[in-house]
Structure formats: C-alpha cells, structure tokens
N, C-alpha and C positions, 0 to 999 in steps of 0.2 A: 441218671446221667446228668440232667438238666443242673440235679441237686448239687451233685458233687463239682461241674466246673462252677456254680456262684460260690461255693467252698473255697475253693482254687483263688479264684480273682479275689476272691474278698483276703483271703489269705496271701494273696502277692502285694493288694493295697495295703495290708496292716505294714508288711516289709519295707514296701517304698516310704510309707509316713512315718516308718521307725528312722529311716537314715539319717543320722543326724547330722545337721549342719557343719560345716569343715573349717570356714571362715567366719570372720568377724570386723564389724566398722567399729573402730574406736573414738569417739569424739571430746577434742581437750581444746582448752581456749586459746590455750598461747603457742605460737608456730614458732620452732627452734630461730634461732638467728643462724645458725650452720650447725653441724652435722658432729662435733668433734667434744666429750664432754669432757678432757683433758686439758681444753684451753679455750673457755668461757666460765663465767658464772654463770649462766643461765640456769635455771631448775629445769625447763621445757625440753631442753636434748636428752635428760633423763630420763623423764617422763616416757618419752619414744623410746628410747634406747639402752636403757639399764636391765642387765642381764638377758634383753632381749636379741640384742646386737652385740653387747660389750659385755664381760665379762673379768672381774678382776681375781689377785690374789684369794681374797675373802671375799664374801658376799652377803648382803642383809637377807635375813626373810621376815615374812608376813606379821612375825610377831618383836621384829629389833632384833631378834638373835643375829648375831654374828658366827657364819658355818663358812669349811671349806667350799673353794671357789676352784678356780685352776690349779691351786697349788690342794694337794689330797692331804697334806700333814705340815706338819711342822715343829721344828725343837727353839725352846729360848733359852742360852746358856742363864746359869744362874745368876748372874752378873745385870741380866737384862739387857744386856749390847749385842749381841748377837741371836738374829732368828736365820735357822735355815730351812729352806722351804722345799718340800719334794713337792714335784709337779704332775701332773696327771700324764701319762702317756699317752699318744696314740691325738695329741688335740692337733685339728690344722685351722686357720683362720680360712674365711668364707672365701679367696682364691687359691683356694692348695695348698699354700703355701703350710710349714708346719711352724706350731707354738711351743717355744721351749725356751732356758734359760736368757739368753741372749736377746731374746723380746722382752722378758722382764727387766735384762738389765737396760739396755735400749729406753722404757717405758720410763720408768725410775729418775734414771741420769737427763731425761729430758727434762720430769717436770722439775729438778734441782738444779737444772742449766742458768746460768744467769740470765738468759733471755728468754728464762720460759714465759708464758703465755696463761700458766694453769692459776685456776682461781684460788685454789687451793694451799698453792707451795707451802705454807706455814706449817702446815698439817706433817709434812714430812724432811722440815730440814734439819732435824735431827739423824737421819741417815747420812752417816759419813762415808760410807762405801756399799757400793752391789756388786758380788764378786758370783763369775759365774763357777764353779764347781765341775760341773758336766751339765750336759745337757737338761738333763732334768735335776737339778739340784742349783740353786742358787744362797747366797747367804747376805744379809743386809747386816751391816756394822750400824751401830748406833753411837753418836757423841754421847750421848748421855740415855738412863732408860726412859722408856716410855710408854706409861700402862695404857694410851689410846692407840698404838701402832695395826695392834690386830679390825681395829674399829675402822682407821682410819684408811686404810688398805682395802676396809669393803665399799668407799666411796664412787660416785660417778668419776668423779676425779682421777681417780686411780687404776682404773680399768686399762690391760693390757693392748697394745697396737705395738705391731710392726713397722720395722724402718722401710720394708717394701711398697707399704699400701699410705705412709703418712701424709705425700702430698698430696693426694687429693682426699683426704679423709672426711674437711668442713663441708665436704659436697657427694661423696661414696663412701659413705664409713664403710668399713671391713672389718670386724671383730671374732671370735670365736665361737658366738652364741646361737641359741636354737633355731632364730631367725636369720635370715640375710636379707641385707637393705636390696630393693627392686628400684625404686624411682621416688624424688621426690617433685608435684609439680608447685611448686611454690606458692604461697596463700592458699592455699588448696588442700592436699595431702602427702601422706609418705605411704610408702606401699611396700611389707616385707612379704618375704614368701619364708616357709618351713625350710630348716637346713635339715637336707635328708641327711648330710655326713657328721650329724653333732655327737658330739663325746659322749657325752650324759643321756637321762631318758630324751628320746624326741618331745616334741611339741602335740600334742591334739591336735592344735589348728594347724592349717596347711596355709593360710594366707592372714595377712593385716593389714586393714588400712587404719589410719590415721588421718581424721578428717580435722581442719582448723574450724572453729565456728565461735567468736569472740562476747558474740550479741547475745545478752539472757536470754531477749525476746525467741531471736531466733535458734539459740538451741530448745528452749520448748517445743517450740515446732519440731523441730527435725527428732525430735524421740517420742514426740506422743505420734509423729507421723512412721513413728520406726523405721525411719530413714538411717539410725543408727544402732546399733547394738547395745553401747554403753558408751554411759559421757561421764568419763573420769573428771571430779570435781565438778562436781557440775554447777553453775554459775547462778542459777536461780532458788534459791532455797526455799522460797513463798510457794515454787508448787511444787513441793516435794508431797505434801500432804495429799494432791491431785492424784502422785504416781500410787502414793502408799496403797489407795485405794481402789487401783484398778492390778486387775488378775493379771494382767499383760506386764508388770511389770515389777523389777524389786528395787528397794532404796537401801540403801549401803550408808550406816552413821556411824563412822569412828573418828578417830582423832590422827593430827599429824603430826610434824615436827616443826610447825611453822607458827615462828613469833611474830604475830602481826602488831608491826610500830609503826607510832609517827617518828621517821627516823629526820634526823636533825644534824644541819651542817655544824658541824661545832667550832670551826673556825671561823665561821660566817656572822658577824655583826648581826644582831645583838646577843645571837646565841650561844657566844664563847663566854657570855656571862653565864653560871649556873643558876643565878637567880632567877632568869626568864628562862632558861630549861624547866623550873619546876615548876614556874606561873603556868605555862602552857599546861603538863602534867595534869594540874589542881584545876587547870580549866576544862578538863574531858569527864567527861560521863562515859566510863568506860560501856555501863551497861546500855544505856543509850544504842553506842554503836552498833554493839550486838544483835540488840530487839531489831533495831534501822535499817540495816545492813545485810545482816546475817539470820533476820528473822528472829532470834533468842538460841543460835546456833554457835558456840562459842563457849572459851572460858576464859575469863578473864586473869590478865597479868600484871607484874609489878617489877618485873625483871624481864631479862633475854634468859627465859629458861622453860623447858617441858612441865605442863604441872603433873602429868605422867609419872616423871621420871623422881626413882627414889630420892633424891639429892636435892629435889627444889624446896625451894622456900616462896613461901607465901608473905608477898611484901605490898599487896594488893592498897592495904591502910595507909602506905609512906604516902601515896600520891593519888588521895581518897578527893573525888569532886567538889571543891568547895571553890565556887568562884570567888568569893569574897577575901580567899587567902590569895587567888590567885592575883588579882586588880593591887592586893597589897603587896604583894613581891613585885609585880612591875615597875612601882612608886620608891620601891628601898634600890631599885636598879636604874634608876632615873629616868623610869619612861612611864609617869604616870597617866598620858593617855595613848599606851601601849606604840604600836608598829604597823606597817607593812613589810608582808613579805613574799614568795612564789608559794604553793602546795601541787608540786607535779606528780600528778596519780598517774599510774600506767591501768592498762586493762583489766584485771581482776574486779569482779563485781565489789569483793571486801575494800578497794581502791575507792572507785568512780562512787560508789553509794556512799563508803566509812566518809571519803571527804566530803561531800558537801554536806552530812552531821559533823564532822569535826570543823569544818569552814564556821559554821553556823556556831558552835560554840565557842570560838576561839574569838569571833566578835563581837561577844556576849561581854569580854572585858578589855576590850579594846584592840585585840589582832588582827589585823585584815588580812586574809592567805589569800591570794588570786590564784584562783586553779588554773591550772595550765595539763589538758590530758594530754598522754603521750600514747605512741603503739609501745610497743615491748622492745623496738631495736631503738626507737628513740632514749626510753629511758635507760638502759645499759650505757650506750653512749653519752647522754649528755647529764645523766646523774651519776648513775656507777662507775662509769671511766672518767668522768667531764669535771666531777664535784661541781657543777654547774646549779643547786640549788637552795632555797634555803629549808623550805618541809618537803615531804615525800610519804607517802604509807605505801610498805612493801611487809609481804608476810616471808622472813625466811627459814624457808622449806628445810636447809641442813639440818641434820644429827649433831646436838652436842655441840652446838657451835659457837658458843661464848669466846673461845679465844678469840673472837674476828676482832675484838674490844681490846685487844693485845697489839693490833697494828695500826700503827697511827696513818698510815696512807690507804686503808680501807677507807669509803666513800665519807662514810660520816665523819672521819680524822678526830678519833676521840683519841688525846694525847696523855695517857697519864702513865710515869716510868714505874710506880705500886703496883698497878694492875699488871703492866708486862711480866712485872718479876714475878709476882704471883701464878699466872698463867704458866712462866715457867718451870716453876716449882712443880703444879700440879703434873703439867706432862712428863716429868721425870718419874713423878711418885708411883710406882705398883700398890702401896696397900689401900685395901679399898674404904678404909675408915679414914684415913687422912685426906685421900681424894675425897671422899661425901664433905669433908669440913672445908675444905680448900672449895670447892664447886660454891659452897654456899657461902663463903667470903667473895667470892667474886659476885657473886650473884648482888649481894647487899652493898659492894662498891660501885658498880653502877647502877644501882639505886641509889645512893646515896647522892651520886655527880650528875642524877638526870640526863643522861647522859642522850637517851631519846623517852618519847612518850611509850610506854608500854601499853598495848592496848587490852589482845587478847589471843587467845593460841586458837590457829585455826582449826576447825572442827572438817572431817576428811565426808565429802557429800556425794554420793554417784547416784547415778540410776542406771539398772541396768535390765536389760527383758528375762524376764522369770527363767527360762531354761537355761542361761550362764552359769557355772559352778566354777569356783577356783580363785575367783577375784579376791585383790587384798582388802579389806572393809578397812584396814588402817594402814598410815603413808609413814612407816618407818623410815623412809624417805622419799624423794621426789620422782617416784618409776608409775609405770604401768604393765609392770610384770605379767608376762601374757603365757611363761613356760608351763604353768600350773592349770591352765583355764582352760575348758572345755563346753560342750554344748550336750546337757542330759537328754538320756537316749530315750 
C-alpha cells in the first residue's frame, strides 16, 4: 500500500512539473513612442505589435518569405495593374467588430490620404484605386506595375485597422491578431493577453508582457536573474559568451535587415559638399566599430543594402579606412583643418558605443562631432521629423528599403532627380533579372555620392532560457512574433 501511494504522488509530481509554462516576459530596449505602426516610423511598435496585434494583407515569416496574411489568395491581371484580393472569412478585430473589404479599403485610402501620417506612403503611391468588390473581395488598381507590391503589403506599415477603433489606436491598438493589447503602463510595459476568437491557429501562450529595459548593464541583470524570458536584441554582446555557457539559457545569432549608417544631413554645411561625405567615409574604420561596439558581431557595408540579400553588391573597398585620403579631401574641399559639428546617438548600444569610436575617429583628421544622446522620442522628433542634425548613427531595420534615397524630404534630404527616376523604374519592373541590375545601380549611386557613412548590417542577438521553442533567430523585419513560440513540455 505504502508502495503504491509514493507511486501515486511521485506520479502526480512528474504531472505537475510537466505543465508547461503559458506565459512569457519579453524584454526589448526601445518603448514604442504610441501604439499605431501605420503612422510612425518607429521600428519599436513593430517589435510589439507585428502579427501579434496587427496583421496585414501579406505577411513576412521567419525566413523573408512573403505568405498570405488576411487576404487567403490572390490574382494579378497580366498587365501588373490590377491585384484582387480574397479575404479570409469568419476574421473580427479584437472588439467584435468584423474584418472585411471595407477595412482594407478604409486602411489603404488612409495611408494615400494627403495627410497621411504613415512612414511609409512611398511604398504604395502607386495604387490609384481600392475598389471594394463584396465583402470579402477587394481589388487595388495600380498607375503603373509593381514587382514589390506583394512585399510591401507585408509591412508594419500596412497592417489592417478599422475606422471604428482609429481614434484611439496610438494608445488601445485593435487589430486582428492572436494577441489582444491589455495595458500599456508607460516606461514600463505592454501587456497582451491570447485572443481566444482568432482566425487562424491560436497562440501557445496565453499572456505577454513586454518589459522596457534600455541599460546594457541592467538588462544583464534582469536575464541572468531570469527576471525575464527573452530579450529580443539584446544590447550587450560582450556577455553573450557568459549566456552561451550556462545550461539555463540559449543565444539566438542571426542577422537582420538593418543598415547601420552614420547618417548625414546632406543639406547641412559642409556636408552638401560630397567631398567631406567621403573624408568622413575614409575616415572610419569600419571594422573597428564592430570589434568596439558589437564585439566582432556584424558585417560590414559599402552601401544602404542586405549582404543577405541576392542583389547586393560588395562596395566595401570604395570607402576603405585610410585617413590620409581622408585629411586630403577635406583640403580639396577647403577645410584643411577640418569642422565642427553635432553626432545625436539615440539608445541602441550600436549608437552610444559605435559613436564615441567613430567620435574618436573622425578627430583623428580633424572632425570634431559633439555627442549629443537622445531617448528614442527625442530622436524621431528632433532628427527624423526636425532634420535638426548634422551626424546621427541609426541601424534601419526595414526590408528592401533603398528607395528611402528616392525622397528628398526623408531625414537625411539626399536630392538627386537619377536616383528618383531609377527607383522608379525599378518599382514598375516585374522581371527579376532587370530588378537584380537596377537594385545594384542604385546601390553603386549612392556609393558613389557618399551619400551617408556605411557602416555595417546589424547582426540579430537574443538570449533566451533554454525551454523557448519558436523564436525567430533572424529579423526579416523589426517584430517579435510571438504566434509560433511556445514553452517545451
């Protein structure tokens, strides 16, 4: 008897210690500026919120693939002007409310509104109309084709919202997705819970939080104290080799889509000359950075491009370290003992560390950058909206995003009418031989016009505790997709 009940209990303990966890603490550095990833540039409301909360036409997955999203299918006349979209039945947004043509068209017409707000517009003003069909059948007219339309559809950007839930969205998103938004308490965290009414499979987890935590130091702490679950990118790269090595925990090394530049006011004295764009250039040690910064985590660039991605080019050599050319193009530009100017870092460790090595380089031939750090709402403001600077190093996180170099009132105001036309050309083109040639003429034009410092493409860093399954190990783009992830049993 005695035998059989320690049978028993030892058999009900193995049961209890099998239940696996239901929830998860997320920990990421940068805290959204508001809640709405349709009208900011921020990468950070993605992070939170992509396909976890919002969900668009298309959607990325784990590996860059572009798959259906809300819309289940799709046809593209031969012409390339016209895609019609079948939608998913049966979807309601996180208050009842139901998702169907009329949100897409809603969606669309806002970010093309002339006073839209979306960081993005560029990406879709080639849609001339969204015509709703029926309910679930919408169709987008195109001015002209566009072989990135299916790409660019799977954006934060572009993620479906209702006209019901819009005003208060920068502060209660409402979307479709497997999670619904709970609470945000500011500097602090976000908190979803499982949407038990989602379309698609449910979620594993039954809760999320989302904790802010900016300081290297103190995210170390908070995961070797497993205060946290997983800290996407994680900020310290020096002791990854610490986590590698303990049973408690795993480290995640892939890569992302983020071109980290010293980006540059280009209408800002003296850097509307290109001869001091390339002094500076010739004055970095790219790899320096890297080792400095990023530990020796990183790959170095020579352009705004993926080295990932089939279509780049390696231009590493045009803007190879050599100060002595560089002190000589400041002299043919008539400032042989160089300048002062601002370098506003925001948060990111590749920021605060990359600049004071590139500070440190730059007045090796005569540059003096005065750092000036910012939070994350300062720098949107007063560099990305403000053009308020003269250097900056920011890693951008977008897919594919070289046409930014097509708009002249984007931050940096690089003005050149060859590069627009070009960029337009490519987004018309479908075939995929022309676009690879096109991708790498743009690529080599701004290289050519130094147009910013190219540093290096950020390398994708988490740590997370060993029983996690599902995480993305590469940042296709700027999410923390949480539909897929679970706790092993």
């Amino acid at each position: 008897m005695f035998h059989r009940l320690m049978m028993t209990t030892a058999a009900c303990l193995i049961g209890l210690g099998a239940h696996a966890q239901t929830d998860i603490t997320v920990a990421v550095q940068l805290e959204p500026p508001h809640l709405d990833p349709t009208s900011a540039a921020a990468g950070a409301i993605d992070t939170v919120l992509y396909s976890n909360v919002f969900e668009g036409l298309t959607r990325f997955m784990a590996d860059g693939s572009v798959v259906p999203g809300l819309a289940e299918s799709w046809e593209i006349s031969d012409d390339g002007l016209t895609y019609t979209f079948t939608l998913r039945s049966g979807v309601t947004f996180h208050d009842g409310t139901v998702m169907d043509a009329e949100d897409v068209k809603f969606t669309l017409d806002r970010i093309l509104a002339e006073d839209s707000a979306n960081a993005q517009k560029a990406l879709y003003t080639a849609i001339s109309s969204v015509e709703v069909i029926d309910p679930l059948t919408v169709q987008l007219t195109l001015s002209e084709p566009n072989g990135n339309m299916l790409f660019n559809l799977a954006w934060g950007d572009a993620v479906i919202v209702a006209p019901e839930s819009i005003d208060g969205i920068k502060q209660k998103p409402i979307g479709t997705g497997a999670f619904k938004f709970v609470d945000w308490v500011q500097s602090d965290r976000i908190e979803l819970a499982r949407n038990e009414d989602y379309w698609g499979t449910p979620a594993a987890l039954e809760a999320a939080t989302f904790k802010f935590i900016s300081d290297p130091t103190a995210a170390f702490a908070a995961v070797m104290a497993e205060d946290v679950d997983y800290f996407y990118a994680f900020p310290a790269p020096e002791n990854l080799p610490q986590f590698e090595a303990d049973p408690r925990f795993q480290v995640l090394v892939g890569s992302t889509e983020g071109e980290t530049i010293l980006s540059t006011n280009n209408k800002m004295p003296p850097f509307d000359n290109p001869r001091v764009r390339q002094a500076m250039a010739h004055a970095i040690d790219r790899q320096a950075i890297i080792d400095g910064a990023m530990f020796g985590y990183g790959t170095p660039i020579g352009t705004h491009f993926a080295p990932h991605n089939p279509a780049y080019k390696d231009l590493t050599s045009q803007s190879a370290y050599d100060p002595e050319k560089a002190r000589a193009l400041l002299a043919e530009a008539g400032l042989p003992d160089g300048f002062e100017t601002t370098l506003h870092l925001p948060p990111p460790a590749y920021a605060r560390r990359g600049g004071e090595i590139i500070a440190a380089q730059l007045a090796e031939v005569g540059i003096t950058a005065k750092i000036i750090n910012v939070e994350w709402a300062q720098w949107l403001e007063s560099v990305f909206r403000g053009k308020d600077f003269g250097l900056t190093i920011i890693s951008h996180t977008e897919p594919m995003d070289i046409g930014i170099y097509a708009n002249p009132d984007y931050y940096f105001q690089y003005d050149n009418p060859e590069f627009q036309a070009l960029i337009t050309s490519l987004n018309s083109t479908t075939d995929p031989d022309a676009r690879t040639r096109m991708m790498g003429e743009a690529q080599r034009m701004i290289a050519d016009d130094y147009v910013n410092s190219y540093l290096f493409q950020l390398a994708q860093l988490s740590v997370a505790k060993a029983g996690l399954q599902g995480l993305w190990t590469n940042a296709p783009t700027q999410a923390t997709d949480l539909t897929g992830v679970s706790w092993a049993e």
